[in-house]
C-alpha positions as CSV (number, residue, x, y, z in Angstrom):
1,X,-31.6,33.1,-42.7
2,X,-30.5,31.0,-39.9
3,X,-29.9,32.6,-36.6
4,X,-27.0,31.7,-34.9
5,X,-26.8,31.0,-30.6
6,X,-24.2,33.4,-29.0
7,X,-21.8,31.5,-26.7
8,X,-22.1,33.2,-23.2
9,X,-19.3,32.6,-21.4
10,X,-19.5,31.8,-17.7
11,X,-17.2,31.7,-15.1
12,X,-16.2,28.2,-14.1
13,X,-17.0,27.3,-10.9
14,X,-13.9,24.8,-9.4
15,X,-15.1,20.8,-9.4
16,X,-13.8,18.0,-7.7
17,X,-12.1,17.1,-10.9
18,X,-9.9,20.2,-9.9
19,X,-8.8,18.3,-6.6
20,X,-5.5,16.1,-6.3
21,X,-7.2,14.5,-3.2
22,X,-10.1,13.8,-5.0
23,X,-8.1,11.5,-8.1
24,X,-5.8,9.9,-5.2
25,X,-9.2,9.0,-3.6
26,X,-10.5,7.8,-6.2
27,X,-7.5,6.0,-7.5
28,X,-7.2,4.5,-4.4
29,X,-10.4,3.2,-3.8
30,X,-10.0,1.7,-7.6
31,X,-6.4,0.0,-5.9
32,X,-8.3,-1.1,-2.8
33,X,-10.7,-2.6,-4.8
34,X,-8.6,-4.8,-7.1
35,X,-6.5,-5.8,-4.0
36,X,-9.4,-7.3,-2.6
37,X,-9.9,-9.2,-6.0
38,X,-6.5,-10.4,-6.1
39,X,-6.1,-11.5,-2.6
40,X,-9.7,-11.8,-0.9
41,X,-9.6,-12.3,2.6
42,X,-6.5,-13.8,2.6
43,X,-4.5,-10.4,4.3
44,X,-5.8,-6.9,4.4
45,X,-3.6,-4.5,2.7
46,X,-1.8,-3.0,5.9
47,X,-1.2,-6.6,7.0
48,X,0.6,-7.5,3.5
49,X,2.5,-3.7,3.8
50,X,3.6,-5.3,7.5
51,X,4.7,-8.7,5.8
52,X,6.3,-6.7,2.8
53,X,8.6,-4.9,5.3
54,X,9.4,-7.5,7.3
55,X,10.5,-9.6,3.7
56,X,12.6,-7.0,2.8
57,X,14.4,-5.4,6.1
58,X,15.2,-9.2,7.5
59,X,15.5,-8.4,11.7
60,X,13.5,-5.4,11.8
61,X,12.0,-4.1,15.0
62,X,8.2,-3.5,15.8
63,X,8.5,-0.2,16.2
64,X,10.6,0.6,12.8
65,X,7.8,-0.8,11.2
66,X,5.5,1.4,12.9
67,X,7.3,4.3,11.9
68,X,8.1,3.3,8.2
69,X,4.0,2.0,8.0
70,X,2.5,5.0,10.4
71,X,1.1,2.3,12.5
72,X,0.0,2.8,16.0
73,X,2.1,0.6,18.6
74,X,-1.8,-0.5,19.3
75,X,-3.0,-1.9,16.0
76,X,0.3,-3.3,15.1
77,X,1.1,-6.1,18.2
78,X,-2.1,-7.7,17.8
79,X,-1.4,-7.9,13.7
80,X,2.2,-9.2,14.5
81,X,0.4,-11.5,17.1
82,X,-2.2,-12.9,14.4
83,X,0.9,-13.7,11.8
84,X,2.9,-15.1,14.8
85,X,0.1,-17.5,15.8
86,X,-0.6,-18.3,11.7
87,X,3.0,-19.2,11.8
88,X,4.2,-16.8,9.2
89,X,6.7,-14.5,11.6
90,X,9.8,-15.5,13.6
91,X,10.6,-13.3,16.4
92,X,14.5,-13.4,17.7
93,X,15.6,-11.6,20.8
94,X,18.2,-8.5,20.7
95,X,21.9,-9.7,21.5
96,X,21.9,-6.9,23.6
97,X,18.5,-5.8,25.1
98,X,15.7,-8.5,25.7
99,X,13.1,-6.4,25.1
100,X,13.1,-5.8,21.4
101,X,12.6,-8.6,19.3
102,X,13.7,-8.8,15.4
103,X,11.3,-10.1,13.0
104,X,11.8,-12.5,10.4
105,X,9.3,-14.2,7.9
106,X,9.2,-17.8,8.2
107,X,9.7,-20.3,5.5
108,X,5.5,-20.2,5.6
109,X,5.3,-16.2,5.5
110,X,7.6,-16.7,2.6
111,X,5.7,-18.7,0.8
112,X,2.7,-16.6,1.7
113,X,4.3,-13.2,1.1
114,X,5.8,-14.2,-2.8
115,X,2.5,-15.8,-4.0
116,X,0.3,-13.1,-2.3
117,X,2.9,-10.8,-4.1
118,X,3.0,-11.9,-7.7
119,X,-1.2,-11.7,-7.3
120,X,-0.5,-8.0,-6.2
121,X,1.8,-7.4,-8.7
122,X,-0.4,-9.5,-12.0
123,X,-3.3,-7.4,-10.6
124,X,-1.3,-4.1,-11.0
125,X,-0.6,-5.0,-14.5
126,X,-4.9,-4.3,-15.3
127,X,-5.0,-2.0,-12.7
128,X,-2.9,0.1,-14.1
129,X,-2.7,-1.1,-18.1
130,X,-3.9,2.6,-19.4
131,X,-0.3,3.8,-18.1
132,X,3.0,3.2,-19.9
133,X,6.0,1.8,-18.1
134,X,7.4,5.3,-17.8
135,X,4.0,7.0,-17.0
136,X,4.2,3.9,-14.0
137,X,7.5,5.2,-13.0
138,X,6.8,8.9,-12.8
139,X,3.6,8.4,-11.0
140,X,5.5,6.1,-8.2
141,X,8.0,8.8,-7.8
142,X,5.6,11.7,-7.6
143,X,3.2,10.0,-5.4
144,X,6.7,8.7,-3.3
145,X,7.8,12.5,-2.8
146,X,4.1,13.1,-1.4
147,X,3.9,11.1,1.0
148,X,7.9,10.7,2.1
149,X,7.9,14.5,2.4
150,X,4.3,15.0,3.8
């Protein structure tokens, strides 16, 4: 006759596979990662965020950026500086007050900002391959709602 083991059941202890933090660290360090492959040293992620604004809000200020990115007025003139001097912003005074400048990509932060883009986006496509289009779509909007709200 064969004996059989009991099962003793124990009280589960939580794990960092309980955390939320813990899978958006990790997902982003996975994200981080594969940016760096698509693009190199090219731009650092905040820099292309920055660019990515400025693409899509044509005549944006400095500090909307600041508050749409959560950049400090300190790390974000010497970046706007750096794509100034590489040519890929255009600054144009306000009609009405001197002091605040729009920004514009030039036709070279243009070209920079699509082709960086499409890496970004072909990159995605592995990144993120084990998720379905709506899976995609879910997890933008929850992740959206997160950080909008938070």
């Amino acid at each position: 006759m064969v004996a059989r083991a009991r099962r003793i059941e124990v009280a589960r202890t939580p794990v960092l596979d309980d955390l939320l933090g813990y899978h958006l660290r990790r997902a982003s360090l996975l994200d981080l990662a594969c940016f760096a492959q698509a693009l190199g040293d090219e731009i650092k992620p905040v820099g292309f965020t920055v660019l990515c604004l400025i693409r899509e809000t044509p005549g944006i200020t400095a500090a909307e950026i600041g508050r749409q990115a959560r950049l400090q007025r300190a790390n974000l003139a010497p970046m706007l500086a750096e794509f100034d001097t590489k040519g890929w912003i255009e600054r144009r005074p306000d009609a009405e007050d001197q002091r605040i400048q729009h920004l514009h990509l030039s036709p070279a932060g243009e070209d920079a900002v699509s082709g960086w883009r499409a890496r970004v986006e072909a990159q995605e496509e592995l990144t993120f391959a084990a998720l379905t289009p709506k899976e995609r779509e879910v997890l933008r909007q929850l992740l959206s709602r997160i950080w909008k709200d938070g």
